[in-house]
DRENDO-628098 format. One record per residue (C-alpha): x, y, z. Coordinates in nm, 3 decimals. Last residue first. Layout:
N
X/Y/Z;
...
***
This chain:
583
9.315/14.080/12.745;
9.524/14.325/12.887;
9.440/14.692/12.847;
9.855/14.853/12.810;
10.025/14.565/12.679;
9.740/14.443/12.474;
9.761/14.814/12.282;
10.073/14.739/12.273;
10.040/14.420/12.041;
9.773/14.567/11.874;
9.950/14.792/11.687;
10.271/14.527/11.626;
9.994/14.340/11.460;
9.841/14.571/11.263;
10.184/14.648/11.139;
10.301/14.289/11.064;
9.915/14.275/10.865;
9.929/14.539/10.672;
10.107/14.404/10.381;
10.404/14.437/10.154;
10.533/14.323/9.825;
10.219/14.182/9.651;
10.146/13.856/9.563;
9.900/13.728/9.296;
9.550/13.583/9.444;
9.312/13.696/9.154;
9.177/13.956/9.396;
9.529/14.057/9.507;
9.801/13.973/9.750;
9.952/14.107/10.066;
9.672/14.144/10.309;
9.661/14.518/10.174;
9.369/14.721/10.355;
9.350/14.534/10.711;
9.111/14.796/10.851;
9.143/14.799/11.263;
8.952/14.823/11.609;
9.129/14.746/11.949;
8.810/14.786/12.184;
8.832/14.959/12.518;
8.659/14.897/12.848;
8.334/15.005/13.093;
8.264/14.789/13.325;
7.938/14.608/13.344;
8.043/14.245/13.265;
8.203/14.240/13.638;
8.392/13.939/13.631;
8.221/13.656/13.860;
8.299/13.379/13.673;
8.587/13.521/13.420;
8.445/13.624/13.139;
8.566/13.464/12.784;
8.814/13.659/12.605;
8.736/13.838/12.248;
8.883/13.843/11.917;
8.703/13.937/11.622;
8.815/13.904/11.264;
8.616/14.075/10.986;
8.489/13.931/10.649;
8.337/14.109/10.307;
8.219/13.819/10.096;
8.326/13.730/9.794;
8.435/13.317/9.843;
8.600/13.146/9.567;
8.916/13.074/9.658;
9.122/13.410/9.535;
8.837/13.630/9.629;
8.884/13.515/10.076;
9.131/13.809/10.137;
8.997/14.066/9.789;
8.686/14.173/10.021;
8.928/14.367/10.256;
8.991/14.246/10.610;
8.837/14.433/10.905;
8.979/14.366/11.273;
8.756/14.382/11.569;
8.946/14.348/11.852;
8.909/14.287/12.251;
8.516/14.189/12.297;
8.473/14.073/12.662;
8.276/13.758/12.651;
7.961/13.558/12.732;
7.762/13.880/12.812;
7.933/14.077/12.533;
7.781/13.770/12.273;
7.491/13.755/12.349;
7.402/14.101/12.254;
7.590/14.089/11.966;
7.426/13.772/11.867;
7.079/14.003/11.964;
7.190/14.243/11.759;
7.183/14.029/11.427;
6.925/14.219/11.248;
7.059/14.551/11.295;
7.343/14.418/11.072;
7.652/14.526/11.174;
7.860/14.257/11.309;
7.696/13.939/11.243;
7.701/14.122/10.847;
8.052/14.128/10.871;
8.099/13.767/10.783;
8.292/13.631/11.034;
8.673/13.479/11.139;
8.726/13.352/11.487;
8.994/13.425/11.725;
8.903/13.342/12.106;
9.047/13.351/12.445;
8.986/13.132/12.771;
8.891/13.350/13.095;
8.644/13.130/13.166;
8.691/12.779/12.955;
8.631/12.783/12.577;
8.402/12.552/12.382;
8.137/12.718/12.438;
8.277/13.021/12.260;
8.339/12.824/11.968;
7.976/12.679/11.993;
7.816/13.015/11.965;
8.063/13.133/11.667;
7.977/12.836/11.441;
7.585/12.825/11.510;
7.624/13.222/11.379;
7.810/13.095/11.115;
7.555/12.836/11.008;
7.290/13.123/10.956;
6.991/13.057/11.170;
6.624/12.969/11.066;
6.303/12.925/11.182;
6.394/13.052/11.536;
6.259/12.945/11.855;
6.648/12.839/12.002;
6.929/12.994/11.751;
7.094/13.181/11.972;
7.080/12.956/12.270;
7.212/12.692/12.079;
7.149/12.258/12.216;
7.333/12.066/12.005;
7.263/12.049/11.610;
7.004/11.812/11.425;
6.702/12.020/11.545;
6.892/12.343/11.364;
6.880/12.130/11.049;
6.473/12.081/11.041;
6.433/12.437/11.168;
6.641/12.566/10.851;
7.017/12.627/10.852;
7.118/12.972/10.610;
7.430/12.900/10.472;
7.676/13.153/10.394;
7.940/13.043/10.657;
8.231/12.818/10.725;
8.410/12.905/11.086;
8.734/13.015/10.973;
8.885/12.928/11.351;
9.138/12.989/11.667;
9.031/12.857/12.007;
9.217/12.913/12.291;
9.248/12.774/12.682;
9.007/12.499/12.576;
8.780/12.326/12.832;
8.440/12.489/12.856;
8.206/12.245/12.700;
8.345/11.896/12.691;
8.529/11.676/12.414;
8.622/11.288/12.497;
8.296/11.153/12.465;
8.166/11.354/12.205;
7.788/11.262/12.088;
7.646/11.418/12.423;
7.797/11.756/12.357;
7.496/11.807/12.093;
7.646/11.839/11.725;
7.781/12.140/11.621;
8.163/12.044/11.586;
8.030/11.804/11.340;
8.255/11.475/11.289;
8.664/11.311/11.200;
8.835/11.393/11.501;
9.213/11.548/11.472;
9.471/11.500/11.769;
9.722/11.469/11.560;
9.963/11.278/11.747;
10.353/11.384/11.768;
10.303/11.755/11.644;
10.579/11.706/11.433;
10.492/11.947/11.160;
10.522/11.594/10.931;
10.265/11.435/11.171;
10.029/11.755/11.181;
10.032/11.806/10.768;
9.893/11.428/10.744;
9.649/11.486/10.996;
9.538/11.766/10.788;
9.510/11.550/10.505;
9.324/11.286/10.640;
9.098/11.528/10.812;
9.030/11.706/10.468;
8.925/11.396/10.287;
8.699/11.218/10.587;
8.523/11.566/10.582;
8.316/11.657/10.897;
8.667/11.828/11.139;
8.750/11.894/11.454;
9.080/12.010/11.586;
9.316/11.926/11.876;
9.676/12.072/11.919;
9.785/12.068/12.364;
9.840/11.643/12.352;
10.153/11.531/12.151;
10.320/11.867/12.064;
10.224/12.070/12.383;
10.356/11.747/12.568;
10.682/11.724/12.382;
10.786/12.140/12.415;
10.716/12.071/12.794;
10.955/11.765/12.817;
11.187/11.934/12.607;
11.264/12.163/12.894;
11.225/12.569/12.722;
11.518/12.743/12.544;
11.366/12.712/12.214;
10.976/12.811/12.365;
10.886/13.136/12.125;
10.994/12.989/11.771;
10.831/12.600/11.932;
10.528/12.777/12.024;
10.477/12.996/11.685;
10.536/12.667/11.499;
10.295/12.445/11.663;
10.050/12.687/11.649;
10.097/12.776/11.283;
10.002/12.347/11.274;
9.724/12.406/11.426;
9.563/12.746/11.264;
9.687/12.528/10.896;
9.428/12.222/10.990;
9.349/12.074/10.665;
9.015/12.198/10.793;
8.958/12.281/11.134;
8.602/12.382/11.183;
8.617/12.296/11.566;
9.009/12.468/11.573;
9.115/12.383/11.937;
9.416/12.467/12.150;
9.506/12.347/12.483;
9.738/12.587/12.662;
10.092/12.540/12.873;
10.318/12.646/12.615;
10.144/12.976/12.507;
9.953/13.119/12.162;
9.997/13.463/12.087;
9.664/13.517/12.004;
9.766/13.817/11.774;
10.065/13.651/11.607;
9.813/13.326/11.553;
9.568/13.561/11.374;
9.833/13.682/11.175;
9.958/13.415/11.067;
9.627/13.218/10.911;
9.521/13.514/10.748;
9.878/13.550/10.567;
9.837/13.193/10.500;
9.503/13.199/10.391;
9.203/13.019/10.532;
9.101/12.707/10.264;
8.817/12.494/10.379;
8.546/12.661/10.183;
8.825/12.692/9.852;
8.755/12.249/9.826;
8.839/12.242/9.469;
9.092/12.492/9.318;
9.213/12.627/9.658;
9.222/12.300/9.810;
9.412/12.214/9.527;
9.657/12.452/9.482;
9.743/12.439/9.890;
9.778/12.008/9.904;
10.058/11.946/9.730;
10.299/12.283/9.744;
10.197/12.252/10.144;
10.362/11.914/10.141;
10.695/12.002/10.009;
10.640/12.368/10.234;
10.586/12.125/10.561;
10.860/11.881/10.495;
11.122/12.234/10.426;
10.964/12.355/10.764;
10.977/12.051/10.983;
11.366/11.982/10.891;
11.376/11.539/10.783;
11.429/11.315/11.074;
11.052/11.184/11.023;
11.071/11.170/10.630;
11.396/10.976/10.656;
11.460/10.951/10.255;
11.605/10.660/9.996;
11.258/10.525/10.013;
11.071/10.780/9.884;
11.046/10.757/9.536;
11.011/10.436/9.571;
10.662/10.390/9.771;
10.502/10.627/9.536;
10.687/10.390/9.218;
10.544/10.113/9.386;
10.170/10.259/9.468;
10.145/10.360/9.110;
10.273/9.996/9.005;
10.081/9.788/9.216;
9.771/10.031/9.147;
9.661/10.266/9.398;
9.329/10.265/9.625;
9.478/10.158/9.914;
9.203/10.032/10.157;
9.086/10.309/10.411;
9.141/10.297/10.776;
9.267/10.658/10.755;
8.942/10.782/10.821;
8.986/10.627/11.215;
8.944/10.952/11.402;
8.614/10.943/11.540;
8.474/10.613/11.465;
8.754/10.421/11.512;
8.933/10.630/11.754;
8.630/10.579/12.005;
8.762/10.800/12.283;
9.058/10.977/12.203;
9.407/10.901/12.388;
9.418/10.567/12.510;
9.221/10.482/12.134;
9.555/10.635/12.033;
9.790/10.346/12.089;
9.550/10.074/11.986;
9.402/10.213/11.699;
9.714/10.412/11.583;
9.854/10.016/11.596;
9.607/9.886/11.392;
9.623/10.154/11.151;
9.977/10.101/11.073;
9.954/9.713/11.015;
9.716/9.789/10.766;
10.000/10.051/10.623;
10.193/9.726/10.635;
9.998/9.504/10.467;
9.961/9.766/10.200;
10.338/9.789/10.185;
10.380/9.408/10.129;
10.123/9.365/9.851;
10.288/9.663/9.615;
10.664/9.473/9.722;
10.552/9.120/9.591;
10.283/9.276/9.312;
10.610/9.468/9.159;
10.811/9.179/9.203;
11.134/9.028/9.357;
11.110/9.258/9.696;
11.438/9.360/9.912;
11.546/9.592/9.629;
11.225/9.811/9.666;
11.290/9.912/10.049;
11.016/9.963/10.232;
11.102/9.745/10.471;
11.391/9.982/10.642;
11.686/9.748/10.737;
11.769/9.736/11.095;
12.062/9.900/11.241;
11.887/10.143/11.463;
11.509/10.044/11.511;
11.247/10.033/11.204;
10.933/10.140/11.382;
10.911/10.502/11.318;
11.066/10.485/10.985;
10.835/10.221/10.885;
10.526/10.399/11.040;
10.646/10.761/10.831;
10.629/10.589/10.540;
10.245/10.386/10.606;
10.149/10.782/10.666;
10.296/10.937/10.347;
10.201/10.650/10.100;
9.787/10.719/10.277;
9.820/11.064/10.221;
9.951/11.094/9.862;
9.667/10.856/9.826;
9.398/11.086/9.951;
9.552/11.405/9.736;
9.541/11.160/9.436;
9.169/11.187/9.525;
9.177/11.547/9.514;
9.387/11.559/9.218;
9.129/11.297/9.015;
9.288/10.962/8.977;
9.397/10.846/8.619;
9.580/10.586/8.747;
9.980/10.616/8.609;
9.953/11.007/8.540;
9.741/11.101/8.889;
9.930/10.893/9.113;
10.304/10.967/8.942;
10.161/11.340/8.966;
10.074/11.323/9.326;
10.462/11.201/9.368;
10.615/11.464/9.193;
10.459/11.733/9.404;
10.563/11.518/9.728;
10.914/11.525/9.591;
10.922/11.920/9.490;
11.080/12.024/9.830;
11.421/11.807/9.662;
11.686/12.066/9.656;
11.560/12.222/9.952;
11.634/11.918/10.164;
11.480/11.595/10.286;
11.680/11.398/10.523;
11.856/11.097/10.347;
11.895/10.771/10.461;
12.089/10.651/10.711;
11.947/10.690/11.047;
11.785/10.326/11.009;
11.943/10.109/10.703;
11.886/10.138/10.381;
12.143/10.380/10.318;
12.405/10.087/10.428;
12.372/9.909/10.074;
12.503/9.591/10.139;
12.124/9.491/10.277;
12.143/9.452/10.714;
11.940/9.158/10.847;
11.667/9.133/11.112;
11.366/9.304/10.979;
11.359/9.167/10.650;
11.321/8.809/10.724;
11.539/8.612/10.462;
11.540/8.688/10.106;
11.749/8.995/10.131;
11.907/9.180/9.775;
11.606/9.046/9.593;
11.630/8.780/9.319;
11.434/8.878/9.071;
11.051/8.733/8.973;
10.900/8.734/8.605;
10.611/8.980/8.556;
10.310/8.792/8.497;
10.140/8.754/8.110;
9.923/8.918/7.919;
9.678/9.116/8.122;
9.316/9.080/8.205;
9.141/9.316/8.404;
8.963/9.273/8.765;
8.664/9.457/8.916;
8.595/9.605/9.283;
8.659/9.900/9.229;
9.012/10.145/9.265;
9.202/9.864/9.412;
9.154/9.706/9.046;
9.307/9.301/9.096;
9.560/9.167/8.779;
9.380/8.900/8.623;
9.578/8.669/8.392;
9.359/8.397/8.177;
9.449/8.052/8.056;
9.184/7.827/7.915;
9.243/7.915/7.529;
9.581/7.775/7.610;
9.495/7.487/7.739;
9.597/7.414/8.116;
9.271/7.435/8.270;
9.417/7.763/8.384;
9.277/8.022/8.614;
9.585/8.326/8.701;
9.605/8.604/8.957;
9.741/8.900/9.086;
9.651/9.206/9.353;
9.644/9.076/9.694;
9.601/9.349/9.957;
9.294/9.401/10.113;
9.190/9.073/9.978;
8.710/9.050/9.906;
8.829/9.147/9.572;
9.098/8.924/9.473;
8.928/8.604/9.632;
8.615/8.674/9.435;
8.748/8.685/9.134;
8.967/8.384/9.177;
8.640/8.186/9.259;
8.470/8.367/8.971;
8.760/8.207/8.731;
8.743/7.860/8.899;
8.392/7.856/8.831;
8.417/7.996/8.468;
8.658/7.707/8.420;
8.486/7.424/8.547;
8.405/7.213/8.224;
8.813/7.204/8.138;
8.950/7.103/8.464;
9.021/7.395/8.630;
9.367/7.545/8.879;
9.334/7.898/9.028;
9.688/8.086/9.096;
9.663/8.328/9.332;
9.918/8.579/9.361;
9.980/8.852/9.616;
9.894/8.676/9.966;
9.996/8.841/10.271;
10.214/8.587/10.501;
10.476/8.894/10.625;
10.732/8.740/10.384;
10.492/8.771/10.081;
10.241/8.493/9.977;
10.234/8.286/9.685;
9.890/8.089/9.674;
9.883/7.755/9.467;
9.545/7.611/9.330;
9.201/7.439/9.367;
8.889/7.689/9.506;
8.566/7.524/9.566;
8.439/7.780/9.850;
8.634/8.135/9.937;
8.714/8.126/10.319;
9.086/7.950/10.262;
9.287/7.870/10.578;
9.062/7.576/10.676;
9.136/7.456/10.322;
8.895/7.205/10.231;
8.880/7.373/9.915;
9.275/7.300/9.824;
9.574/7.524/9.845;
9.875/7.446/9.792;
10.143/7.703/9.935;
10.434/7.919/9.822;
10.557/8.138/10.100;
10.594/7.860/10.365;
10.543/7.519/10.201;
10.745/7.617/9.864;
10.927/7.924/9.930;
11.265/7.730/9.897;
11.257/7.659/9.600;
11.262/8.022/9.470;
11.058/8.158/9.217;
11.215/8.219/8.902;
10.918/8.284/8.667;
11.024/7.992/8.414;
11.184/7.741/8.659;
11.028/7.739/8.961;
10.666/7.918/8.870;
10.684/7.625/8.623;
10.730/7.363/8.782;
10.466/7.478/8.955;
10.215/7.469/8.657;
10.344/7.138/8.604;
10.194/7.001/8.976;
9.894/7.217/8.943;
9.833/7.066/8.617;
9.843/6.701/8.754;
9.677/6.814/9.077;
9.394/6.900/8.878;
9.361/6.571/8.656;
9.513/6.546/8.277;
9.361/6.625/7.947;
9.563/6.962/7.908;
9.862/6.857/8.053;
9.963/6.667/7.731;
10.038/7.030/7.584;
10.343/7.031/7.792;
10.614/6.978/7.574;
10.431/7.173/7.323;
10.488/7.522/7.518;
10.137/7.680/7.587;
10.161/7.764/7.927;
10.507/7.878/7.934;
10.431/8.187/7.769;
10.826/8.211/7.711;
10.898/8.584/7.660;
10.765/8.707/8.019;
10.660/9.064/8.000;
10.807/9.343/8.189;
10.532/9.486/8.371;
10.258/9.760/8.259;
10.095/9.519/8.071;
9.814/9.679/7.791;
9.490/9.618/7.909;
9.242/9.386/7.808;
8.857/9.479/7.855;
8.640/9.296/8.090;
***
């Protein structure tokens, strides 16, 4: 393995090789364990007081210990996570001792330091732990501790500083929307990661954040607090105990709420993948803030200045524009009482527009009501373990109180969703993804579809567009962007067909080619929006259909803005025409 250059602040003494203690080198194990703590007393700092409880001794017998012939001293943090191992060798059972260490690094969710000594000098390595694979490097030396502000348990005392304390810090403001931003580019300057995978990290900081701030009660000390730790690998081991200790407690709190949270909804219960000192610097740059008190809308546009450029540059077939995004929310007018679903949902922008158009229209209304629309009313579906971490992300800072996201195919048979049911959702508003053509082997693999049964092969939108409408209970109302070929094409009649006996067609609204150009998709798109019969509604009678062209949507092919749109005035148009036919 190669040696890397230390990113910590390097110990001057290299203790290990000092001639006062070169007559180690020929003693026993427990001889060189003894000096080498010594050692992590008086050279590295560590406090006395640690030894038995933070600092322990650690033989193979171990009960406590599930890696075999391992001889050494493990330094754990307050909460009893482990970040430094230090493996102890007599001189023919080095490379043992080393794998041993090895091992016990990779197979920790959270340690991330270690040391193997026979106590000679050519004997001595320092392997700092890759969360990114499961491989160590070598490194130079350990970073010396300092005394933190608290050394006692964290949760019950109060540092000098009183913005560490609960309903102290900082909300977010204006002046500092570009945190997030900042933040993605620590991750991707300091690792290396890819944007899209920084994007996953930027998620996992946010949510173990928001978990200290929702825990911490009033006049406790938050935890994630970088004075309270004496080292980088100290403070980088606590917080991924503690976003561990996140999950565990979604688990058991939300399992009440969606059936088999683990394998539904449980993408979050990924390891870390940052550094020590990525993940402390993440960690720090947030700590002197309140995420959870902070406005919703300046939260919302700091993370939406994250995640929109890149979904846009590298995942486009999950991006629905903003413009797109409002308007169809205007028009479906979205109520306190209803239970919303996007089955394609993305990073899950129809949602969270949801929230916001409910909370603008409900200010007056009981808190109680607001609460419940928040925490139960929002759910969405989405395949990729990347997207639904992010949009559950964007729900919790919106304040929607759960995010009621599940990680699968919205097309699978209802039989593989124990907690979602045909005909149960008062609206559903989707970008369905389209431009693949399913062949009989796929179609088998989806539920049960009326429109594509006996066919060869079925466009995925089509499939998209049946199961939305399933999805909605009589009388329920739908928004659903579609290729206009489903449409027009005298091919596709019989989807039309189907379609005006499951529902009562209200709009058909035509957006220019240039609305989906910007992100990679050129193909001429309509919205429709239609209202599932009522049992027994005549589907006979004769009625009128709100039609429209959406010329300017406000920006152009290449995705600069424009001053003005159609879309307020579209809007307004169908507003009355509403008024007057009902849905």
């Amino acid at each position: 393995m190669p040696i890397l250059k230390n990113k910590y602040p390097l110990c001057s003494h290299n203790w290990l090789f000092r001639e006062d203690n070169l007559e180690v080198q020929n003693n026993s194990k427990e001889v060189i364990r003894e000096w080498v703590l010594t050692e992590i007393f008086k050279s590295y700092n560590y406090p006395i007081s640690w030894l038995g409880n933070q600092i322990k001794l650690i033989d193979s017998g171990n009960s406590q210990l599930s890696i075999k012939d391992f001889f050494g001293i493990c330094i754990s943090t307050t909460k009893g996570e482990p970040f430094l191992w230090i493996s102890i060798s007599e001189g023919n059972e080095l490379t043992n001792a080393e794998a041993s260490l090895v091992s016990i690094l990779i197979n920790s969710d959270c340690s991330g330091l270690g040391i193997v000594t026979n106590g000679t000098e050519q004997g001595t390595k320092f392997l700092r732990r890759r969360f990114d694979s499961d491989k160590c490097d070598y490194i130079t030396d350990i970073e010396a501790y300092s005394q933190p502000e608290i050394t006692s348990n964290l949760k019950l005392n109060i540092v000098a500083d009183s913005s560490k304390t609960k309903n102290s810090l900082l909300p977010l403001s204006s002046r500092v929307e570009n945190l997030f931003f900042e933040i993605h580019s620590y991750i991707r300057d300091i690792d290396g990661f890819h944007a899209d995978e920084a994007i996953d990290e930027l998620c996992k900081v946010l949510y173990v954040k928001l978990y200290d701030e929702e825990m911490t009660k009033a006049g406790e000390t938050y935890s994630l607090q970088k004075s309270l730790y004496g080292s980088v690998e100290e403070f980088a081991a606590f917080i991924r105990a503690l976003y561990f200790e996140a999950i565990e407690y979604d688990k058991r709190i939300l399992r009440m709420n969606i059936s088999t949270y683990q394998s539904s909804r449980g993408v979050l219960n990924t390891k870390i993948r940052l550094s020590s000192p990525a993940l402390v610097k993440a960690i720090e740059s947030l700590q002197n803030y309140n995420i959870s008190n902070s406005d919703i809308d300046i939260k919302g546009r700091a993370f939406q200045k994250v995640i929109n450029p890149i979904i846009r540059a590298g995942m486009g077939q999950y991006f629905t524009p903003d413009a797109v995004v409002r308007f169809m929310v205007d028009i479906a007018s979205p109520q306190i009482f209803e239970i919303i679903l996007d089955p394609f949902c993305g990073s899950a922008r129809f949602l969270t527009s949801c929230l916001h158009f409910v909370r603008n229209q409900n200010q007056i209304e009981s808190e109680k009501l607001m609460h419940e629309f928040a925490f139960g009313h929002l759910h969405g579906i989405e395949k990729s373990d990347r997207m639904v971490r992010i949009a559950i992300i964007d729900m919790r800072l919106q304040g929607d109180g759960n995010s009621n996201i599940r990680c699968t195919d919205a097309l699978l048979d209802f039989s593989n969703y124990p907690d979602l049911k045909p005909n149960s959702f008062d609206l559903v508003l989707t970008n369905p993804p389209f431009g693949s053509i399913l062949s009989s082997d796929a179609i088998s693999k989806m539920g049960e579809s009326y429109l594509a049964k006996g066919r060869k092969t079925c466009p995925l939108e089509i499939l998209s567009m049946e199961r939305s409408v399933r999805f909605l209970r009589n009388g329920g109302r739908v928004g659903i962007v579609l290729p206009d070929g489903i449409l027009a094409n005298k091919n596709y009649k019989y989807v039309r067909d189907w379609l005006e006996q499951e529902a009562k067609i209200r709009a058909i609204i035509s957006l220019p080619i240039e609305t989906f150009s910007p992100f990679g998709a050129n193909i001429k798109t309509s919205i429709l929006f239609a209202r599932k019969w009522q049992k027994n509604e005549d589907k006979t009678q004769d009625y009128s259909i709100f039609l429209a062209r959406i010329d300017n949507v406000g920006y152009d092919t290449s995705g600069r803005m424009k001053d003005i749109s159609d879309f307020d005035q579209v809007s307004k148009e169908y507003k009355l025409f509403i008024s007057r036919e009902g849905w």
